[in-house]
C-alpha positions as CSV (number, residue, x, y, z in Angstrom):
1,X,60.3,-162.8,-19.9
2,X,60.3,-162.0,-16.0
3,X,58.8,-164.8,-14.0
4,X,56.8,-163.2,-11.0
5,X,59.3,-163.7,-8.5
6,X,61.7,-161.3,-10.5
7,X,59.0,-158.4,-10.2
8,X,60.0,-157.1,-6.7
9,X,63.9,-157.3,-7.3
10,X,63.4,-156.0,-10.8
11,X,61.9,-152.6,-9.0
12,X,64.2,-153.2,-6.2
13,X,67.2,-152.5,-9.0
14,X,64.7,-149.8,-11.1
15,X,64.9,-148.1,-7.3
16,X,68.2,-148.5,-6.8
17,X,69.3,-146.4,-10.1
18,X,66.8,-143.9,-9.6
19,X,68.5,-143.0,-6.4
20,X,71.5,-143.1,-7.6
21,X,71.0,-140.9,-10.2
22,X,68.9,-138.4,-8.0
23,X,71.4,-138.5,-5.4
24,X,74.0,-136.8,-7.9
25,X,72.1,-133.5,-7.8
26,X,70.3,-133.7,-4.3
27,X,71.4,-130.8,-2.2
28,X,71.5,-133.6,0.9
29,X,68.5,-135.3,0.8
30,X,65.8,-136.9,-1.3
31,X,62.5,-137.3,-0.9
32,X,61.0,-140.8,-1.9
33,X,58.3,-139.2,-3.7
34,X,60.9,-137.8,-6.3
35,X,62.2,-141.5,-6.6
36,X,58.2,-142.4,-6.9
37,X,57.9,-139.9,-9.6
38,X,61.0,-140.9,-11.6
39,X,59.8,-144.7,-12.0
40,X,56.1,-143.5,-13.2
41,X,57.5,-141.2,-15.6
42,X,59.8,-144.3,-16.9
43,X,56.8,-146.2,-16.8
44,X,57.6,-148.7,-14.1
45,X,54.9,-150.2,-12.2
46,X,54.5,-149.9,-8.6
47,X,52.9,-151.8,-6.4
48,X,51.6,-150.7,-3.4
49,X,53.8,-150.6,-0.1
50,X,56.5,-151.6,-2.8
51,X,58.6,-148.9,-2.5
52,X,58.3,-148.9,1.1
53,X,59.2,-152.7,1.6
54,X,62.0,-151.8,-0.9
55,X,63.6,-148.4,0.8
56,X,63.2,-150.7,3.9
57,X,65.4,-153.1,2.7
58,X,67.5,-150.4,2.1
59,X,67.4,-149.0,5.5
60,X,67.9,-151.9,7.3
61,X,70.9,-152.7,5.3
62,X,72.5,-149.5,5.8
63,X,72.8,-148.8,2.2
64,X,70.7,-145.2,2.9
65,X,69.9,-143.1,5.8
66,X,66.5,-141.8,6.4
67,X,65.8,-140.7,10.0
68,X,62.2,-141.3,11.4
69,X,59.7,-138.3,10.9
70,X,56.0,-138.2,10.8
71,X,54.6,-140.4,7.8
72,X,51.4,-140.1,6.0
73,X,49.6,-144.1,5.8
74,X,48.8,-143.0,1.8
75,X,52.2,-141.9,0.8
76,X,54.1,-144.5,2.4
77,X,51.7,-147.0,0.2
78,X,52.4,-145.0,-2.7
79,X,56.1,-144.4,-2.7
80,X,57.8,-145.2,1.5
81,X,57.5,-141.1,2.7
82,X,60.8,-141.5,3.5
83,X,63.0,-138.7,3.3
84,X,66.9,-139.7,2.3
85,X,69.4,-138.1,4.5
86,X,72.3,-140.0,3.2
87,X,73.3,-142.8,0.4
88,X,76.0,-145.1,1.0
89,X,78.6,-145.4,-1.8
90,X,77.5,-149.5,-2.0
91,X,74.1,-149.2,-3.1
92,X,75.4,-147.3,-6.3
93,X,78.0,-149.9,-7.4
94,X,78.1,-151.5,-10.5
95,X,77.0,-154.7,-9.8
């Protein structure tokens, strides 16, 4: 049984996949939304800002590229409104 403190880096690692897996086919960039999508249609939970705080993470460790645009409050609650420009080879790793 996950303990609440396993919640966010559970989703951090549902994320993760996702991405990796969208990456594959994604003609140079991917829309966090589509990740979003992917994790509903799983049936993950997520949290609000979530995502965001997650991709974030992300971000800040260089593991993706997503350059700054205009961002809609809503969406980045729902899923970051980050549009991925580039995926580093580390965050899809086997662990």
């Amino acid at each position: 049984m996950a303990t609440t403190s396993d919640k966010p880096r559970e989703l951090a690692e549902k994320v993760r996949e996702v991405i990796c897996v969208e990456w594959q086919s994604a003609e140079g960039s991917l829309h966090s939304a589509v990740v979003y999508r992917r994790l509903l249609e799983a049936g993950v939970e997520v949290p609000g800002y979530q995502m965001s705080a997650i991709l974030n993470a992300f971000k800040v460790g260089g593991l993706i590229k997503a350059p700054p645009r205009p961002q809609r409050e809503e969406d980045v609650r729902k899923h970051g409104d980050l549009l991925i420009k580039g995926v580093s080879s580390d965050l899809c790793q086997p662990s």
